[in-house]
N, C-alpha and C positions, 0 to 999 in steps of 0.2 A: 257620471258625476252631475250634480246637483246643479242649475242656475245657480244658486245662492253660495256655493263652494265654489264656482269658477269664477264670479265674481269677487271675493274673497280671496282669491289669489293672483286675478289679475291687478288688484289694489296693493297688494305687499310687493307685486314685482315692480309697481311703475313708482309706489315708495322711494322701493331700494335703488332704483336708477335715479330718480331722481336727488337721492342722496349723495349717489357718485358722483354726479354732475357737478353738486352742489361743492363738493370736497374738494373739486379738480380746479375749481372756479374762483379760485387766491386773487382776492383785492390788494393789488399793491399801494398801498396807501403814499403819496408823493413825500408828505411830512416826514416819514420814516427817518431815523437816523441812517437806516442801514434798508434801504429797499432789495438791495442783491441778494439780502440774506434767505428774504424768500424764494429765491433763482434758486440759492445753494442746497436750500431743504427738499428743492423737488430737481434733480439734473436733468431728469427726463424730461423737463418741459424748457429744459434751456441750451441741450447739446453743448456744442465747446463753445457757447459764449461767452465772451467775460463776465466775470464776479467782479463789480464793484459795489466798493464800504464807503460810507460817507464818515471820514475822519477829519472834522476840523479840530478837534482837540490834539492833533497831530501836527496837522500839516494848515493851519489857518480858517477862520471864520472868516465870514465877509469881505472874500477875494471877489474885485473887478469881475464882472460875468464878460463884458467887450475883449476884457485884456486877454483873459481865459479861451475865448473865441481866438480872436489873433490868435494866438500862440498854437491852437488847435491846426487852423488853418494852414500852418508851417507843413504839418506833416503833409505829404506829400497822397495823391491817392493812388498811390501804384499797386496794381494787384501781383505784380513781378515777383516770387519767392527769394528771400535772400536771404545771407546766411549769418548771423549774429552772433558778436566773440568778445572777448576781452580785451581793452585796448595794450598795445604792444604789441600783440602776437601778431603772425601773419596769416591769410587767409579768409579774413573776414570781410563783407561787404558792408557792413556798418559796427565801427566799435562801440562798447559800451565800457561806460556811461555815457548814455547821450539825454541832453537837453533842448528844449523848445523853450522860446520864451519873448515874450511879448515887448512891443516896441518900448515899451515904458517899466519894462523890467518888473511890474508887480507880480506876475502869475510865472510861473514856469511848470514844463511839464517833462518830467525827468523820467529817464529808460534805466533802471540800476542795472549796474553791472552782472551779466549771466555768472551762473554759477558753470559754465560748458563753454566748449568755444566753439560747438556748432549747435543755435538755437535757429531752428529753421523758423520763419514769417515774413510779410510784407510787408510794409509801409500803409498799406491801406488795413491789415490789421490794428496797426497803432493807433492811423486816424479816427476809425469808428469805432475804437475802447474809447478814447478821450471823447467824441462826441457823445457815448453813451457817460460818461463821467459828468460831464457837464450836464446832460440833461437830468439826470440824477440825481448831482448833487447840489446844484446850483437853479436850474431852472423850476422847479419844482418848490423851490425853498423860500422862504421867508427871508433864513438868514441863510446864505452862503456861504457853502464850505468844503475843504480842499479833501481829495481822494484817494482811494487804490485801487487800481484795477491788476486783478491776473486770472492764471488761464487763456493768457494771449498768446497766439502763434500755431501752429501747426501740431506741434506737443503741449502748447499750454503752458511753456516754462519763459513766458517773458511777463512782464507788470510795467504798470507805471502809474506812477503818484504824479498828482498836479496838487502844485504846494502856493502859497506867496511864497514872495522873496522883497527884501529890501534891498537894495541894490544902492551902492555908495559910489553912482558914476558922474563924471562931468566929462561930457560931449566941448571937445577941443571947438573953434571958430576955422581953424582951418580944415581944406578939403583933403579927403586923401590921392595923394595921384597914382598910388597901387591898385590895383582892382580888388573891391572889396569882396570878390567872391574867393580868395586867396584865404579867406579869415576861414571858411570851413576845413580849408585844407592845415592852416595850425591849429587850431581845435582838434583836430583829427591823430595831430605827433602830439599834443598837449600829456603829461601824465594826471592823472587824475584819483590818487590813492589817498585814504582816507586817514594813514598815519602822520599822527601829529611829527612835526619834525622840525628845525630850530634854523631858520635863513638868517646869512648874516655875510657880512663882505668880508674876504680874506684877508686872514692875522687874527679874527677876534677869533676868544677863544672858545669851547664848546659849541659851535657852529657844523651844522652836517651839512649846508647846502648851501656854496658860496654864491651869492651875487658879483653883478647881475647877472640872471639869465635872459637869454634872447630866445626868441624860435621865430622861426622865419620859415616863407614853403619854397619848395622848388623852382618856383617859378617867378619871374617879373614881368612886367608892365610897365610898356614905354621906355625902360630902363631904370623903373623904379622896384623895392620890393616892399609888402607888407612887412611889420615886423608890431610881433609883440615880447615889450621888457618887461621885468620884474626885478623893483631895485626897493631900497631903503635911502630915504631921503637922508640920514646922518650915517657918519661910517661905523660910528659905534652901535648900532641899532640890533637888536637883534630878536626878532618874530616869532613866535611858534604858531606854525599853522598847517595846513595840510595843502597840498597838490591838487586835490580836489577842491579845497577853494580859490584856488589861485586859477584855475581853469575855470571855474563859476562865475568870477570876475572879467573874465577875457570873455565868456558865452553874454554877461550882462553888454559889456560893449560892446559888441558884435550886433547888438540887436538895438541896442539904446543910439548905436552911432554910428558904427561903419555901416551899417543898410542905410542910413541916412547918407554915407557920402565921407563922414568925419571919422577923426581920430578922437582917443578918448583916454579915461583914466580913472580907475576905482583905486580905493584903500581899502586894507585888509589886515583885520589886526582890530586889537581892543584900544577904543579912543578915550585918549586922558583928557579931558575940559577941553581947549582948544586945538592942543599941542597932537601935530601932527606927525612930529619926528618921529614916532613911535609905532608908525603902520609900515605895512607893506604894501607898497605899490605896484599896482597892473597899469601899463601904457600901453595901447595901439596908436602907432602912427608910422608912416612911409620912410624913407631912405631913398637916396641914389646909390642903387648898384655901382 
């Protein structure tokens, strides 16, 4: 074979490699609406990492990047495998729904409910989704904006979305004398379902879920116990709202208050001009056993 024919093919072969290269070689542009999506078009270059979308026309624009931090830094970095279920049932090491969420209640970072009651992952899967969440959607960004990450876990069947949230709490003046780490433990019995459903004090009528409710954990301090209520300020009142917001409210002051020390108290419910008869009310605050 010729010089000038081996030369002639040594040129097409370093082309075509360098074509490859070139192909392989995906600029993720930070700007991206959706930088993950280039992860999802090639899997091979991403293994079981998470898939996160940048949805602020979802879940909020111009969320707190600090708040989003906090709230990140909740999860725990345990590389420990455990097992993930639906709240109620038994046998699970962490139920879902579960939320994170930042001292000032703007960001929260919500685990939805499995669709299984054995989703195997750790805690330090969750934390390095959401750090990858943040740097994604948020750090990279102009404007900031809230997420979805999945493909989390050991199977890849957990996600979570970091959303805003407005949160409608007032941090009481008094201390609590329960031990405020009791509050994970009724978050934990909390129900948290997503059917609308009608609270109202017994006698009224068309009411499926008499007020007030308590829940309280196991255990006391000092001979005090936590306790979170859910009442209606007038007897006539009567709410429709779901379980799942009525636990959002107790996760909001959990973190707006009792980690501070305090007792607190959100409304829940659609507000008329000033009149507040018309909410429903979340309180945290202690008792003597």
């Amino acid at each position: 074979m010729s010089m000038s024919v081996l030369g002639l093919v040594r040129g097409i072969a370093i082309s075509l490699l360098a074509g490859s290269i070139k192909a392989l070689a995906v600029d993720v542009d930070p700007s991206s609406s959706n930088p993950g999506s280039v992860l999802a078009l090639n899997p091979q270059l991403n293994g079981s990492d998470p898939q996160v979308q940048c949805l602020g026309g979802v879940f909020g624009y111009d969320i707190d990047l600090d708040s989003c931090r906090g709230a990140q830094e909740l999860i725990p970095m345990d590389d420990k495998e455990l097992t993930f279920g639906q709240r109620g049932r038994m046998g699970s090491d962490v139920v879902t729904p579960a939320r994170w969420s930042s001292t000032d209640g703007k960001c929260v970072i919500d685990l939805p409910e499995t669709e299984s009651q054995m989703v195997k992952a750790s805690y330090q899967d969750l934390a390095l989704a959401a750090e990858e969440m943040i740097e994604i959607c948020m750090e990279y960004k102009e404007k900031t904006e809230g997420s979805l990450a999945t493909n989390i876990g050991r199977d890849g069947k957990l996600a979570l979305q970091m959303k805003s949230y407005s949160p409608t709490v007032k941090c009481s003046e008094d201390l609590l004398v329960a031990h405020r780490a009791y509050m994970e433990e009724i978050l934990r019995k909390m129900p948290a379902s997503q059917l609308n459903v009608k609270y109202g004090r017994r006698g009224v009528p068309r009411v499926r879920v008499r007020l007030p409710l308590t829940y309280v954990p196991q255990s006391s301090h000092l001979g005090y116990k936590l306790q979170v209520m859910v009442d209606v300020a007038a007897a006539t009142t009567v709410v429709t709202t779901t379980s799942y917001d009525i636990w959002a409210a107790a996760v909001a002051i959990g973190a707006m208050c009792v980690r501070k020390g305090k007792g607190g108290s959100a409304a829940i419910g659609k507000k008329i001009s000033s009149d507040t008869t018309n909410l429903l009310h979340t309180h945290v605050l202690s008792y003597r056993k």
